[in-house]
C-alpha positions in Angstrom: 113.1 221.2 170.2 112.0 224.5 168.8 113.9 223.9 165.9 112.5 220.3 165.2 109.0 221.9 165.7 109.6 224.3 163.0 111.2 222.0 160.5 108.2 219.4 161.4 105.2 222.5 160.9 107.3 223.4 157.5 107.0 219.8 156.2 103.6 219.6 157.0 102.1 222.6 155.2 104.4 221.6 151.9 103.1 218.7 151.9 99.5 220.2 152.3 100.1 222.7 149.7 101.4 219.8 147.2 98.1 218.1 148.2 95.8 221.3 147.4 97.6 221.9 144.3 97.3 217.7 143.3 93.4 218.1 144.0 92.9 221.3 142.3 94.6 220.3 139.1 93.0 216.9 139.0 89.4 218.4 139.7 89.7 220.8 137.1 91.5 218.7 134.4 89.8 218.9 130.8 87.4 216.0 129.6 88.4 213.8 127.0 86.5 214.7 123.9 83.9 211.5 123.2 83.2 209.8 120.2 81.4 207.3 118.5 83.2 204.5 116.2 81.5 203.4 113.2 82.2 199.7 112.4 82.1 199.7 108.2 81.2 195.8 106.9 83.2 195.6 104.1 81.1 196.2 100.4 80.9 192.6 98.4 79.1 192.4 94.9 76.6 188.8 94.5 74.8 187.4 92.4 71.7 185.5 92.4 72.2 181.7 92.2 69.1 181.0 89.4 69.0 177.2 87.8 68.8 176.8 83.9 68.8 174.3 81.1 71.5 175.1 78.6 74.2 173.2 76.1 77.5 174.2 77.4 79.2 175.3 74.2 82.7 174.5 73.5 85.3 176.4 72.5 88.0 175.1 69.6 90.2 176.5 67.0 91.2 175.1 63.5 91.7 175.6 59.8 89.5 175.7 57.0 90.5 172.8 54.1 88.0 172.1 51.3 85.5 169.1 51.4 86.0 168.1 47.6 89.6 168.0 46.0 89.1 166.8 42.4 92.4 165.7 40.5 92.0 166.3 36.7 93.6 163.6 34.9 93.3 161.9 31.5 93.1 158.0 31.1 93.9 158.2 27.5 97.3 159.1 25.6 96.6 161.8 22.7 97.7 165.7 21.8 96.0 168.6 23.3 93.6 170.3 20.3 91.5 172.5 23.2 92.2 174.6 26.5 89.6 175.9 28.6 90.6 179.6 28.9 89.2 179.0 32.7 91.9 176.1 33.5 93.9 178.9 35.1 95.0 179.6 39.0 92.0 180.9 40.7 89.5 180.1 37.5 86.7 178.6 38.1 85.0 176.5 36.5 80.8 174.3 36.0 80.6 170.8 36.8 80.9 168.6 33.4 82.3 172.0 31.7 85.0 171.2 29.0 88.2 171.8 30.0 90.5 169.7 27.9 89.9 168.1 24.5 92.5 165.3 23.0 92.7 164.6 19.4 90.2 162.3 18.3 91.0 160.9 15.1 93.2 158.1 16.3 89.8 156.6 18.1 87.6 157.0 15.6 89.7 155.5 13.3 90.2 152.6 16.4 86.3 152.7 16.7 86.0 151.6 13.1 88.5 148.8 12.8 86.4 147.5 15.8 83.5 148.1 13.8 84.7 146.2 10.9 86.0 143.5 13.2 83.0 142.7 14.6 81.1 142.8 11.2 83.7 139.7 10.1 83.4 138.0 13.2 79.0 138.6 13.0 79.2 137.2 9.1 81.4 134.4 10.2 79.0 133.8 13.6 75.8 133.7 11.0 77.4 131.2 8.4 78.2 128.8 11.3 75.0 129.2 12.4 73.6 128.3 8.9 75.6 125.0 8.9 74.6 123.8 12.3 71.0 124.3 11.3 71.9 122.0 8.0 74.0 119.8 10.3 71.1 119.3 12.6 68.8 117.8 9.9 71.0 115.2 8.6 72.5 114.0 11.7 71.6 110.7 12.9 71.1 109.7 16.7 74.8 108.9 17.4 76.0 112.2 15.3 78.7 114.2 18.3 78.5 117.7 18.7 81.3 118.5 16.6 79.0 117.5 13.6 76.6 118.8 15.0 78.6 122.3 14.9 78.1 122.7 18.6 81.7 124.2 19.8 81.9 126.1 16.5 78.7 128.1 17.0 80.3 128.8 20.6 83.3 129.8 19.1 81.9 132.1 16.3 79.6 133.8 19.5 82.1 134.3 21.6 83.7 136.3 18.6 81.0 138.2 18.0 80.7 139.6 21.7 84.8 139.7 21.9 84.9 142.1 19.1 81.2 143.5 20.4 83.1 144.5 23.7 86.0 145.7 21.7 83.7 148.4 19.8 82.4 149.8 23.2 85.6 150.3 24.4 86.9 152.1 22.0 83.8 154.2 21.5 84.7 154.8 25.8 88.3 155.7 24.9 86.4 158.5 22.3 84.6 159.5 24.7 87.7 160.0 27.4 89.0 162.2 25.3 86.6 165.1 26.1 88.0 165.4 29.4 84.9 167.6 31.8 84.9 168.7 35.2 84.6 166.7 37.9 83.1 169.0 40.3 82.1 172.7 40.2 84.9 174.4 41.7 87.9 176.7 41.8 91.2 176.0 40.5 93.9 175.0 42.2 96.9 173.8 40.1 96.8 173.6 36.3 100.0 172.4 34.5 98.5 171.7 30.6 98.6 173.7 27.4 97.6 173.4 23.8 99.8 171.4 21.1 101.0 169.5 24.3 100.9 165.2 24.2 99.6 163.5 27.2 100.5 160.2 28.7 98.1 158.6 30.8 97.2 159.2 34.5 99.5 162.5 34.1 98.4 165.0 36.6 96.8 167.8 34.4 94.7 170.7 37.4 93.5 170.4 40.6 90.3 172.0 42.3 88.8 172.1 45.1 84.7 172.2 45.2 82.7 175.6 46.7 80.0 174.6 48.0 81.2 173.2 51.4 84.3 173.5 53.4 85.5 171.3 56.8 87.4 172.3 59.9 89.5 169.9 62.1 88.8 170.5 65.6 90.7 169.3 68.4 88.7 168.4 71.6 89.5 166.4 74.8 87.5 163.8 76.6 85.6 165.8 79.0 84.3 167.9 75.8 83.7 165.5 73.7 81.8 163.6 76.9 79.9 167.2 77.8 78.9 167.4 73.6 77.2 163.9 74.0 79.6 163.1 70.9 79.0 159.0 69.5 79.9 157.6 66.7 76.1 156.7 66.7 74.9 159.9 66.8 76.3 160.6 63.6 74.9 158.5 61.6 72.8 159.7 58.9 69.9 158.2 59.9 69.9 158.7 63.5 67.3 161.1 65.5 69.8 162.4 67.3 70.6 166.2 65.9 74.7 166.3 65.8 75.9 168.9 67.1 76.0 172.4 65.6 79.3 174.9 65.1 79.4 178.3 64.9 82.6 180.0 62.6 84.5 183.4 63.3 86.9 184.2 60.9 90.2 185.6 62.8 90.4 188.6 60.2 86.6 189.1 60.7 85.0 188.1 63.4 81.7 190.2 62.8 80.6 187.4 60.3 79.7 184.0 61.5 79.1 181.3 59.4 77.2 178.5 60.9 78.1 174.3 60.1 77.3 171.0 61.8 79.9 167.9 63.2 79.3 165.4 60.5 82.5 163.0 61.8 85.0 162.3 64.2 88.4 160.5 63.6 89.4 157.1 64.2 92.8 158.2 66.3 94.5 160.5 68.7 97.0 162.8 68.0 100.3 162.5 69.5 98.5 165.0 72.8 95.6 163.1 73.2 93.2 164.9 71.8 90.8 163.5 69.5 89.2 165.6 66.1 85.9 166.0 65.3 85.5 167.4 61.7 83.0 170.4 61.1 80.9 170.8 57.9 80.0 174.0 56.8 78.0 174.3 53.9 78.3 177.7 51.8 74.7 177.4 50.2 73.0 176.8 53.2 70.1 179.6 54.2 72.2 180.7 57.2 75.3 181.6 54.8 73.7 182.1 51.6 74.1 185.4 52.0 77.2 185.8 54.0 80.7 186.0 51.7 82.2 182.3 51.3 84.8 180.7 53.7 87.6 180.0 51.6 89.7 177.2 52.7 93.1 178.2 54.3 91.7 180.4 56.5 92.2 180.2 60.6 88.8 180.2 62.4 87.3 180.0 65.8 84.4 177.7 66.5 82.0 177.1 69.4 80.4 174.1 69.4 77.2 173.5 71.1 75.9 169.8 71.4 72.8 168.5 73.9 71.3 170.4 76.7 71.9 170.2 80.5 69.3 170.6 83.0 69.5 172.4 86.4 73.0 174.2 85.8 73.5 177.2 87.5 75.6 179.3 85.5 78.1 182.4 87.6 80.8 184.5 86.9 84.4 183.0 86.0 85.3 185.2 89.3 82.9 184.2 91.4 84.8 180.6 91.5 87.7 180.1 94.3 90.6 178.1 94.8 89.8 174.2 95.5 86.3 174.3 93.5 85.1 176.6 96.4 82.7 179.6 96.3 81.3 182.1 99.1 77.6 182.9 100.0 76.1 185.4 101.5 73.6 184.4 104.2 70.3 185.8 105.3 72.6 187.6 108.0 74.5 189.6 105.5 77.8 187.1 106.7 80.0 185.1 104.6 80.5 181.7 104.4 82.5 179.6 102.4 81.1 176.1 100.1 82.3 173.6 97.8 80.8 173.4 94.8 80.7 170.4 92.0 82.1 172.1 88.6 80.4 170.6 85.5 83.1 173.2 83.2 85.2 176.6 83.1 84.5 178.3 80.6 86.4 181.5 79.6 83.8 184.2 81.2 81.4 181.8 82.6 81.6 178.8 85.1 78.9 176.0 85.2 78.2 174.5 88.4 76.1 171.2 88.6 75.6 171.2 92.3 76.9 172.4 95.7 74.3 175.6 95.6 70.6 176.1 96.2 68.1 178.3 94.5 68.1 181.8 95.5 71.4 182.0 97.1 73.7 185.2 96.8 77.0 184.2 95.8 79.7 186.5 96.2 80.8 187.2 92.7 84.4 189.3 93.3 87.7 187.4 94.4 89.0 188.8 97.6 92.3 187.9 99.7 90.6 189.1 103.3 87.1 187.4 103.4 86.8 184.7 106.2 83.5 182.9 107.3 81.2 184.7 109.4 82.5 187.6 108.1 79.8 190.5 108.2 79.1 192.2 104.9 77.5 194.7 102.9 75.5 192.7 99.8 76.1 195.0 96.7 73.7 193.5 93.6 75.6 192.3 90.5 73.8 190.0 89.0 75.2 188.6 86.0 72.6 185.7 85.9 70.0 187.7 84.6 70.6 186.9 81.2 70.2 183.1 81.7 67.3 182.2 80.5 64.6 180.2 82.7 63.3 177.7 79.7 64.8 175.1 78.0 66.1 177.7 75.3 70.1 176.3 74.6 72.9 179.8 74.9 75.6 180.0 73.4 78.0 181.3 75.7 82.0 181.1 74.5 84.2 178.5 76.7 87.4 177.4 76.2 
């Protein structure tokens, strides 16, 4: 029994000593160092949703042709006496300037044959006349006309304005023989030379007139449809103002020259796409002083047609997937809208509805935003150049 005593007195003060040594470690254990965690709402750049009336400009690429293209022909055989030293490649040349003279002596030697011709047929027109007049006075009641000398007079007049018509056509043929300038213009082609004999209707230059060029310019439907484009509406007498173009040059685009729609085509191409045909006119004030756009040359154009009212106009980026943007709400928290799109352009996006006035509209594109997100707003607004009046921008679109 003294033994089991001893063992149980040795158990209990180990187990009193592992309880003194528990409590004194846990009572004096070290505090956890405290500290506070900051929550960070993420930073998002907006922009101020602001309303505005503007033309959406459209954005198009094409090639400059000339408006005039003048073939120089003659319409009168003869041999080449005369050369305009400016009938070159590249000359130029005045409107109604000499370029080409044919020998003339053949057709004034043809203008007086006619000339003698209808002197004949004049002398035998008055002698006829004479005996009709004699004819008359001794005719009785029952006399016909052929006694009368009523189908010779006709004859001998019809002579006398056969070979009268004769004459001025011959003194015309003279005349084609001088063969002028069409046009005022540069030359194109020129394939005639001194001591040469023409044939008729042989091709002899071709120019092409300065003073205006024309650009082809594909658009589609919705463009043509946001331009306001009709038939009508280019008409030359209609109120409506058509449309006006501005033109970069691809090897200098620090030089714009500025043109009009005048036309569109009468058919599709084989994508779809119907051509409207700008005028650009090289005298005009706004290019008088600006070097000429020569024909050939590969351009850029932004057309700008009638005005829209109550567009709000945002960022490219600001648009998301689905025709869906994000706003910012009075809370600093996201949430997420669909918008009607009017058009994309290539920097700017024009919405027609789907945001009020005053809104902040997120204007980055982010993978992690979800609604109700809290946020930090971050001002970026790239509305502040839209103007507030009715003042049409011209803002490049594709």
């Amino acid at each position: 029994m003294t033994a089991f005593s001893s063992n149980i007195k040795t158990g209990a003060v180990f187990i009193l000593i592992t309880a003194a040594t528990i409590f004194l470690l846990t009572d004096n254990k070290p505090l956890p160092e405290k500290s506070l965690v900051k929550i960070t709402a993420p930073e998002v750049p907006y922009t101020v949703a602001k309303s505005a009336e503007v033309s959406i400009p459209i954005f198009s690429r094409g090639k400059v042709s000339p408006a005039q293209i003048r073939h120089i022909t003659s319409e009168v055989p003869g041999l080449v006496t005369f050369v305009n030293d400016k009938l070159i490649k590249g000359g130029f040349v005045e409107k109604d300037e000499l370029v080409i003279q044919l020998d003339q002596q053949p057709f004034i030697l043809d203008i007086a044959q006619k000339q003698s011709s209808l002197d004949q047929v004049k002398l035998h027109y008055y002698e006829t006349k004479a005996k009709a007049r004699v004819a008359k006075k001794g005719a009785g009641k029952n006399a016909s006309d052929y006694a009368l000398f009523v189908p010779q007079l006709r004859y001998a007049n019809s002579q006398v304005e056969a070979a009268s018509a004769a004459l001025d056509y011959a003194k015309k043929q003279l005349d084609k023989t001088s063969i002028k300038a069409p046009i005022s213009g540069k030359v194109i082609i020129a394939n005639i030379h001194a001591g040469e004999y023409l044939q008729t209707t042989q091709e002899l230059a071709k120019l092409y007139g300065t003073e205006s060029v024309e650009v082809r310019l594909p658009l589609n439907d919705h463009q043509i449809a946001l331009l306001g484009l009709d038939f009508s509406h280019l008409q030359p007498d209609s109120v409506v103002l058509p449309p006006t173009v501005a033109i970069k040059n691809f090897q200098d685009d620090s030089i714009i020259w500025q043109g009009v729609i005048t036309r569109t085509e009468g058919e599709r191409d084989k994508n779809q796409l119907l051509y409207v045909i700008a005028t650009i006119n090289n005298n005009d004030m706004a290019n008088a002083l600006l070097k000429p756009l020569l024909p050939g040359s590969f351009i850029e154009a932004t057309i700008t047609g009638r005005n829209k009212t109550e567009l709000h106009i945002l960022p490219r980026e600001s648009l998301q997937a689905e025709d869906k943007l994000w706003t910012i709400s009075k809370e600093d928290r996201l949430s997420r809208r669909s918008v009607e799109v009017l058009y994309r352009g290539k920097d700017q996006v024009y919405v027609a509805s789907g945001i009020m006035l005053g809104e902040r509209i997120v204007t980055g594109s982010f993978s992690n935003l979800v609604d109700g997100l809290l946020v930090e707003p971050k001002s970026q607004d790239h509305t502040d150049s839209v103007p507030q009046v009715t003042t049409p921008v011209m803002v490049e679109a594709l």
